[in-house]
N, C-alpha and C positions, 0 to 999 in steps of 0.2 A: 525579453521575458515579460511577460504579462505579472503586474504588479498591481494590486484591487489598493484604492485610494488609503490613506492611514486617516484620513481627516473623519472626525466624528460626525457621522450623517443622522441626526433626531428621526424619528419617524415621526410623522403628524399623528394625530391621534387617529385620524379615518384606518389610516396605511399599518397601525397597531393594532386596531380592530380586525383588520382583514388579517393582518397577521396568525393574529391569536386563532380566527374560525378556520383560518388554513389548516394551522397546528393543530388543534383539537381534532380535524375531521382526517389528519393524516395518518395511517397506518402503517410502518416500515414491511411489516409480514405479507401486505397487499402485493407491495413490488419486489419480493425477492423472486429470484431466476435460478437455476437448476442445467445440467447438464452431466453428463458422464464422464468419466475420467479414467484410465486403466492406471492402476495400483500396483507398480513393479515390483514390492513386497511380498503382495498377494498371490499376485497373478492373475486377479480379478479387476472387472470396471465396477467403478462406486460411482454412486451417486452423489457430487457438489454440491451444496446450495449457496448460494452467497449473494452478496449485495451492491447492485451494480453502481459503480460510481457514480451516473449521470444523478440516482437517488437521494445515494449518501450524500454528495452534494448539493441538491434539493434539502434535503430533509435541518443541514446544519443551515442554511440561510434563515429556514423558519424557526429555530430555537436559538439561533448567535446572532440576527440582520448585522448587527455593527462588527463583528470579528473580521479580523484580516489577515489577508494573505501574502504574504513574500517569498516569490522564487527568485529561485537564483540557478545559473549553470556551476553548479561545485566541483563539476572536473569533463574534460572532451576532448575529444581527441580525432579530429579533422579527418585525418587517413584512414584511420579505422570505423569511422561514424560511428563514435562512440560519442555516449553522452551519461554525465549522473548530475540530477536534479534538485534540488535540495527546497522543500518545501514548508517556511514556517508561518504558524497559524497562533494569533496570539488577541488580545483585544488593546486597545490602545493605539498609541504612538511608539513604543518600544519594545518589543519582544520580552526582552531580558527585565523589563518590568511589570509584565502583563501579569494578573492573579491567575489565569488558566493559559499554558500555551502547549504547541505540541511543535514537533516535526519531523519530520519525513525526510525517506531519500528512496529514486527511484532511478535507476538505468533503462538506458535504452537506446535505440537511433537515435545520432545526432539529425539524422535528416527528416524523420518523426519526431521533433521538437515538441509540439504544440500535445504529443499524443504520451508523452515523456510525462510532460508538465501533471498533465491532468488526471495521473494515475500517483506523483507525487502530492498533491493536494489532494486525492480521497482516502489515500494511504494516511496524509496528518491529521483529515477529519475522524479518520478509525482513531487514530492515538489521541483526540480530542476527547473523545467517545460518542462519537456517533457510530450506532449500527451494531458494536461490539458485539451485543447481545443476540445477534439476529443469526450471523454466518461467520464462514472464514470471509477471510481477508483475499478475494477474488473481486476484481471493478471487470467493468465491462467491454475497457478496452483491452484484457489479458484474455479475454473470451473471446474475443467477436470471431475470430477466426475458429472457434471451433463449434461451431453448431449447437447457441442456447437455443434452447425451449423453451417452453412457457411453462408452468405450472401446471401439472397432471390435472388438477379440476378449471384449468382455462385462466383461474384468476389468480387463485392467494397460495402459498404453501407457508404454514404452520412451521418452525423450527423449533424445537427445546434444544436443550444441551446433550440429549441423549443420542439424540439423531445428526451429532457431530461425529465425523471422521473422526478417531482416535490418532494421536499426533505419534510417533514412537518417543520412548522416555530419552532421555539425555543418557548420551555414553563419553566416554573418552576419547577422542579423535587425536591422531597425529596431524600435527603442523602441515609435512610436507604432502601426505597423502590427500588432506584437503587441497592443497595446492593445485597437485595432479588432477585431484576430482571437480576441481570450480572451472580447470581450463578442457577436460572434455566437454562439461556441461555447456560452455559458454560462457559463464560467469564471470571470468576474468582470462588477460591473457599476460604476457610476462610485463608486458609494459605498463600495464593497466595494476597491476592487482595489489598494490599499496595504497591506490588512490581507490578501486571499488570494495577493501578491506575496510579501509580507515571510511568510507560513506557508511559502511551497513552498522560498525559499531558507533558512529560518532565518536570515533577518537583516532588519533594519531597512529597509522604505522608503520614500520619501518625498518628495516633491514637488522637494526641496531637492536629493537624491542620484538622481533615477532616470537621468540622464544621466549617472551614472559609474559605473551598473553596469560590472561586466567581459563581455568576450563570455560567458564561461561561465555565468555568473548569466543572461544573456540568453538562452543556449541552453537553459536550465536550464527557462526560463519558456514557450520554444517546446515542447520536450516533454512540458510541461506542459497545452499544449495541443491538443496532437497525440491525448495518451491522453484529454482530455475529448470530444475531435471521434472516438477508435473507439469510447468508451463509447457516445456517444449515437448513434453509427451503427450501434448492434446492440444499443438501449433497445426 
């Protein structure tokens, strides 16, 4: 696993400077990307906008230089090219001391390692807060296989909050029926799904506790499958 130094790197004053004309002259709304999506709710295709990793990624270099990142593989599983990624973003020498940290978990081929990682780091640069404000939570290597476009005027698309997909409100979910519904999706499979449970809430689960999850954890785990079921309905 690719692991970015902890050791505190000064920028010189020149590499500051150029920093900062970088930053000032960057615009996120410049490089957001857009593509179509069919809506199984609807029954219609909507239009995505979101914010492609390789940016999001740019864009936290020029307002954090010195934050750092630690992955790690949190759970994999050889036979089944399973992999979950565990990516933490923090300033310092210690996570668990840093004054701003975030992190992330992402699944995927263990054999697509490098493509795992990099969608877990732009996923903890969103939970840092970068981009929030811009799009959903779509990077560019969850796209690439479905046919982005550019921006309807060639360059920039404008985003408000209005022109976000409406998310559906939080309901009640049975345990077992997510169960049934995360393994047709993909999402887990019997082997797997205490270990890709316990990555999506950050927390322990277990044979012993899955009937005291909280609704929210439970909601937590349906959204969780909602975005595996629009990935793979625009793979």
């Amino acid at each position: 696993m690719a692991e970015q130094s902890k050791a505190v790197q000064v920028l010189s004053p020149e590499q500051e400077q150029e920093r900062l004309e970088l930053l000032r002259n960057y615009h996120p709304q410049d490089h957001l990307a857009k593509w179509m999506a069919y809506n199984k709710q609807t029954n219609r295709s909507q239009e995505v906008v979101y914010y492609p990793a390789s940016w999001r990624l740019y864009e936290l270099s020029l307002r954090y230089p010195l934050a750092n990142f630690d992955n790690e593989i949190y759970h994999m599983d050889p036979e089944k090219d399973f992999v979950i990624v565990r990516s933490r973003l923090y300033f310092g020498d210690e996570y668990s001391k840093s004054p701003k940290r975030a992190q992330a978990f992402k699944q995927g081929k263990l054999s697509e390692l490098d493509r795992v990682e990099t969608k877990a780091m732009a996923r903890a640069a969103r939970n840092f807060g970068i981009g929030t404000e811009h799009a959903l939570d779509f990077d560019d290597l969850e796209a690439d296989s479905t046919g982005v476009q550019p921006a309807s005027n060639g360059h920039a698309v404008t985003v408000v909050e209005a022109d976000k997909p409406a998310l559906p409100a939080p309901k009640a979910h049975d345990i077992m029926d997510l169960y049934e519904r995360g393994k047709v999706a993909g999402l887990w499979e019997k082997e797997t799904f205490y270990a890709t449970a316990s990555s999506i809430l950050n927390a322990v689960v277990s044979r012993e506790n899955l009937k005291q999850l909280s609704p929210e954890q439970v909601n937590l785990l349906a959204q969780a499958i909602d975005e595996e079921q629009r990935d793979a309905s625009v793979a």
